[in-house]
NUKE-358624 format. One record per residue (C-alpha): residue number from 1; x, y, z. Coordinates in Angstrom, 1 decimal. Layout:
<pts>
PT/seq/xx/yy/zz
PT/NUM/X/Y/Z
...
</pts>
This chain:
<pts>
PT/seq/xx/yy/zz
PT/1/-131.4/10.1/6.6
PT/2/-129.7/13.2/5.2
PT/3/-128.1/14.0/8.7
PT/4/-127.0/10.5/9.5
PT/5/-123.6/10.7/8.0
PT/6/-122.8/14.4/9.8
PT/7/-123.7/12.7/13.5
PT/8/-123.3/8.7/12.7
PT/9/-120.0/9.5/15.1
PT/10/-122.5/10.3/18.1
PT/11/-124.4/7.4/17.6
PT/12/-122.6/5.1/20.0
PT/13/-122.0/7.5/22.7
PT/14/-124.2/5.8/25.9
PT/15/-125.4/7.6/29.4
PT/16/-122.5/5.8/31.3
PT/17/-120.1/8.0/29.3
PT/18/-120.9/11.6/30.7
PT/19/-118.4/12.6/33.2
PT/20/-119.2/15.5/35.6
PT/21/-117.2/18.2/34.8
PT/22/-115.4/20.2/37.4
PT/23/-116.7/22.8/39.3
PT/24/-116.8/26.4/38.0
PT/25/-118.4/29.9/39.4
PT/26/-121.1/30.7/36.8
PT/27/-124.4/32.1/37.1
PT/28/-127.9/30.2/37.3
PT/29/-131.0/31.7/35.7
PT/30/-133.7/32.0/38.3
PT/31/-136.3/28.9/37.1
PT/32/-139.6/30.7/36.4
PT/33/-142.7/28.1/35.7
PT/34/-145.3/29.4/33.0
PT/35/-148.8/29.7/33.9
PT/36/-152.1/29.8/31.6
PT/37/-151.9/33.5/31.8
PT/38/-149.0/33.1/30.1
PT/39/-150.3/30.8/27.1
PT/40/-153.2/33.5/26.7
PT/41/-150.8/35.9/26.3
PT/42/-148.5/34.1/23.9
PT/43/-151.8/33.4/21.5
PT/44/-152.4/37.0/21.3
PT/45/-148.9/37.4/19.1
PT/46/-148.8/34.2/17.9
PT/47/-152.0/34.8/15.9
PT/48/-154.4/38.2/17.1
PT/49/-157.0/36.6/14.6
PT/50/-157.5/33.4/16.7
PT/51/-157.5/33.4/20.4
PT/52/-156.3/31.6/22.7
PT/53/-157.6/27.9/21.8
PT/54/-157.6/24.6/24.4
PT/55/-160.7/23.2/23.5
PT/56/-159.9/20.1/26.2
PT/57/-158.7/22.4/28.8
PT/58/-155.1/21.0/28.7
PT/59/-153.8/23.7/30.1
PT/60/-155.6/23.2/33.0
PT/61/-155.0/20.3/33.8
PT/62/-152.1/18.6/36.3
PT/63/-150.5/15.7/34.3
PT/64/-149.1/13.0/37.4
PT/65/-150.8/14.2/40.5
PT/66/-152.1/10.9/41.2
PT/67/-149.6/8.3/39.3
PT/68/-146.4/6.7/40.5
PT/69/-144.7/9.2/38.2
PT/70/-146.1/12.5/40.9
PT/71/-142.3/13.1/41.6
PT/72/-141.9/14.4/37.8
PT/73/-143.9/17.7/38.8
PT/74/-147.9/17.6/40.0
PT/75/-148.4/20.9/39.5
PT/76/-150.2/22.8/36.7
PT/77/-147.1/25.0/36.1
PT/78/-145.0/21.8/35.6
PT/79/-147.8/20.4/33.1
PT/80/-148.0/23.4/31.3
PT/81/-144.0/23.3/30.9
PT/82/-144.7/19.6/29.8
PT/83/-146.9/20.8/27.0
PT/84/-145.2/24.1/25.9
PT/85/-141.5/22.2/25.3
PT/86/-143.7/19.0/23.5
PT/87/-145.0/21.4/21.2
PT/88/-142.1/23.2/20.7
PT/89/-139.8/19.9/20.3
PT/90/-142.6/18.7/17.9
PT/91/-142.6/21.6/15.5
PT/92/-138.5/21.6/15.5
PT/93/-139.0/17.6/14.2
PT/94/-141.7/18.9/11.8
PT/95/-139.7/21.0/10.0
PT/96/-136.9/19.0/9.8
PT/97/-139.0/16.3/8.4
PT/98/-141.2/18.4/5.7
PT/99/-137.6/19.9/4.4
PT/100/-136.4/16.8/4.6
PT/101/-139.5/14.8/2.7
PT/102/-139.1/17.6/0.1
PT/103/-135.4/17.1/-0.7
PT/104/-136.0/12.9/-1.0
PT/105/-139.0/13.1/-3.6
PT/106/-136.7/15.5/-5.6
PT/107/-134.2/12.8/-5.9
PT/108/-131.2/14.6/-3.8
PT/109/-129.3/12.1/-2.1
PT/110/-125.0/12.1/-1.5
PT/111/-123.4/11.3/-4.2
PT/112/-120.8/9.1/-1.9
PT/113/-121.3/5.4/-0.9
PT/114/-123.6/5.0/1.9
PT/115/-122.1/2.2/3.9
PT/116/-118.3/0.6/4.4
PT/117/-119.1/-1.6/1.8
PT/118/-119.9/0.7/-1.1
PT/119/-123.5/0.2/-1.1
PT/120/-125.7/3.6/-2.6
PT/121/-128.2/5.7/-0.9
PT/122/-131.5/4.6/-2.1
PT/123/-132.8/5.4/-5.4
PT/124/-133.6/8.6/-6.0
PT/125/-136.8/7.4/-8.1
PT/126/-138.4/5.8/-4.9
PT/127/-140.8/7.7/-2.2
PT/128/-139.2/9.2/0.6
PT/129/-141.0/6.2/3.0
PT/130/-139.5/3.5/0.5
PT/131/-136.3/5.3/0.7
PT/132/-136.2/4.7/4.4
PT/133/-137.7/1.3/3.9
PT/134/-134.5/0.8/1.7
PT/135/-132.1/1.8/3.7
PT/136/-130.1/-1.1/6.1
PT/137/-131.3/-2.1/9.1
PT/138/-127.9/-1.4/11.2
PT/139/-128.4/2.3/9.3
PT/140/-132.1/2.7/11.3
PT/141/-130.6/1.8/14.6
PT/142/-127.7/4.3/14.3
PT/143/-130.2/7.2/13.7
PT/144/-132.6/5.7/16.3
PT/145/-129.2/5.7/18.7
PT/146/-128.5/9.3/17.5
PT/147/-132.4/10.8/18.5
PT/148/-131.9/8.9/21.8
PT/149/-129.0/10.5/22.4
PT/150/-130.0/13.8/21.9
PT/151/-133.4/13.0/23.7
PT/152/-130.8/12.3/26.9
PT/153/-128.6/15.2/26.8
PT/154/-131.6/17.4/26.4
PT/155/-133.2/16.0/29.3
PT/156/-130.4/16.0/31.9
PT/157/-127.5/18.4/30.5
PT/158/-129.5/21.4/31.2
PT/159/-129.2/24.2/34.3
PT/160/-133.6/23.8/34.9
PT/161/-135.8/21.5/33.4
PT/162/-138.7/22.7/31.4
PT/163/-140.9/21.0/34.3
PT/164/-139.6/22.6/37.3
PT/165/-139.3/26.5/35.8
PT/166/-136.8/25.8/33.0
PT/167/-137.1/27.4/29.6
PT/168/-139.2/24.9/27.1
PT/169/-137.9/24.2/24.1
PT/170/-134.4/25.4/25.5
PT/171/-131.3/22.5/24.4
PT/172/-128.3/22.6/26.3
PT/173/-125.0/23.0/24.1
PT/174/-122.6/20.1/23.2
PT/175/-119.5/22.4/23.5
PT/176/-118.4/23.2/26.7
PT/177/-121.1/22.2/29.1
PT/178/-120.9/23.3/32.8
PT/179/-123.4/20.4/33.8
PT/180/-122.1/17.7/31.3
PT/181/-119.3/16.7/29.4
PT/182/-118.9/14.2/26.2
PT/183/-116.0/12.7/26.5
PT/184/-115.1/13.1/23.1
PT/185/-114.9/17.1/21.9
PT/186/-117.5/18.3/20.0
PT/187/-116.7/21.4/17.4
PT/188/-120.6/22.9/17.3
PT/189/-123.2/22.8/18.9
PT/190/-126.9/21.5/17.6
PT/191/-128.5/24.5/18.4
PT/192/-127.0/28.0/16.3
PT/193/-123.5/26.0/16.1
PT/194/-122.3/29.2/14.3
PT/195/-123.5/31.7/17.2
PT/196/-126.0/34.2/15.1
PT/197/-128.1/34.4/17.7
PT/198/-125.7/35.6/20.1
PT/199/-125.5/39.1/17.7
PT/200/-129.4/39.6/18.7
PT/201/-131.0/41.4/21.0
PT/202/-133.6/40.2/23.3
PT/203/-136.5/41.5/21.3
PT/204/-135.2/39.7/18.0
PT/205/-134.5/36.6/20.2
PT/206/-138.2/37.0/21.1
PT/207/-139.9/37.3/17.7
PT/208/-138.0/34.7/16.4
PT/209/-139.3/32.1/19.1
PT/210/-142.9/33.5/17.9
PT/211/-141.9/32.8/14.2
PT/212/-140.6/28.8/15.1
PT/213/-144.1/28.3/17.2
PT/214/-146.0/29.4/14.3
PT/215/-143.5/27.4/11.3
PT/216/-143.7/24.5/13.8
PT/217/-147.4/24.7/13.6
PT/218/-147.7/24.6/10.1
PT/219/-144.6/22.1/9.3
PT/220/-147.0/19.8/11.2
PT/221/-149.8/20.3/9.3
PT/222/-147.6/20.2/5.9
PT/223/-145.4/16.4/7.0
PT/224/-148.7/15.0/7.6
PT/225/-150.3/16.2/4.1
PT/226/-147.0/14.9/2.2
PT/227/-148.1/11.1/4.4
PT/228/-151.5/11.5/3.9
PT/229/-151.0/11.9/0.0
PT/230/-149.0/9.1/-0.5
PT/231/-150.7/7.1/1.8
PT/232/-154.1/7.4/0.6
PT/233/-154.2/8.9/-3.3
PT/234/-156.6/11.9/-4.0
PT/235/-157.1/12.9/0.0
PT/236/-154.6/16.0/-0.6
PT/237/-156.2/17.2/-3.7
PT/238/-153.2/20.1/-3.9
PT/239/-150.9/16.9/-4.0
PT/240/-152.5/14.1/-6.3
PT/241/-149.8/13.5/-8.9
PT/242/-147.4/15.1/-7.2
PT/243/-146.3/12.7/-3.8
PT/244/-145.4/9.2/-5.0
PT/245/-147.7/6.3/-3.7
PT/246/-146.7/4.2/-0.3
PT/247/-148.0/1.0/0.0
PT/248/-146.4/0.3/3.7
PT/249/-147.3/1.7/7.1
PT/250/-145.5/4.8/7.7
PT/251/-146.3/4.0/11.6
PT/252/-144.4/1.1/11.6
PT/253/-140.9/2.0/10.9
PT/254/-139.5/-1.0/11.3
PT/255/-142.1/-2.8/9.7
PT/256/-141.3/-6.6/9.1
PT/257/-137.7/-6.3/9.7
PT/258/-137.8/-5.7/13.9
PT/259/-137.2/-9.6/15.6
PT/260/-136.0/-9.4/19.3
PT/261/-135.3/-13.4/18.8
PT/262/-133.7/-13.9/15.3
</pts>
């Protein structure tokens, strides 16, 4: 809810609006598909205590090979792209989400009018859930519209996809994209907008990819504690007092207010 201000003017940006851009000379990174071998190794310095740990064997496994859907990529490499750029992507939300639960029970919110007509952000005094239960309905849609955008651009701006040898958890940039344009300009990019990373060498560049894996990991862990303790009082013992109670269904987000006939 914090960010929907920043990108409420991407919200109504649609697929039919991305013109291909014209043709320029500029080099393609060879796609190279990820193997199990690979996840083994990848444990090891995510975590030398634990091993490598697929207690379902999903990383043997080839997602597709007999489904209508064979053409995304029946192959175990393209399965194991699947799962390494889901995980990836759902850390990223993870921490975006426990940051953001943690600065709505505090009672930050902008101090400016949230809508044309003058109406406040939510009281500060209400849950984070309630917040968003509070907010209007057009208001859910336009962040809904924003997260679909991005889901798009991530999926088809790119040079490889994550599923045919691309690099999970890689999001293409906004700002001068060789495969896709916006037709509006775009000052920053989502990803590093303010181009640290480019001052880093490869090694850095790797360690900090270990580092997001492992905060993604435990941002996971910590967003569903914060639900968990206002969901249900006294199952986060570390939280009891702390997280305001929720009495509505944090999997329904549109809970009693989505009608596709009135």
């Amino acid at each position: 809810m914090i960010m929907r201000n920043i990108v409420l003017a991407l919200a109504f940006v649609s697929a039919s609006a991305f013109v291909q851009p014209n043709a320029r000379s500029a080099p393609r990174v060879q796609p190279v598909s990820e193997t199990k071998a690979d996840l083994e190794a990848l444990a090891a310095k995510l975590n030398p205590v634990v091993p490598f740990f697929d207690p379902i064997g999903l990383a043997d496994q080839t997602f597709w090979a007999t489904s209508p859907w064979e053409a995304l990529g029946s192959t175990n490499e393209a399965t194991i792209g699947f799962l390494r750029h889901a995980e990836i992507k759902h850390g990223r939300v993870a921490m975006a989400a426990f940051v953001g639960y943690c600065v709505q029970a505090n009672g930050l919110r902008f101090p400016w009018p949230m809508t044309m007509d003058g109406s406040p952000f939510p009281e500060a005094g209400l849950s984070p859930e309630a917040q968003w239960d509070a907010i209007p309905f057009a208001a859910k849609w336009q962040i809904i519209s924003v997260i679909a955008f991005l889901e798009l651009w991530g999926e088809a701006a790119g040079d490889a996809h994550y599923m045919k040898g691309g690099k999970p958890g890689d999001f293409p940039d906004l700002v001068d994209n060789k495969n896709m344009q916006i037709p509006h300009p775009v000052p920053l990019n989502l990803f590093d907008p303010f181009g640290f990373s480019k001052k880093k060498t490869e090694a850095q560049k790797a360690e900090g990819l270990i580092k997001e894996l492992n905060n993604g990991r435990l941002a996971q862990i910590g967003i569903m504690g914060f639900v968990a303790a206002s969901k249900v009082d006294g199952s986060v013992p570390f939280l009891t007092g702390i997280i305001k109670h929720y009495d509505g269904d944090v999997m329904q987000p549109f809970e009693g207010n989505l009608h596709l006939f009135n």
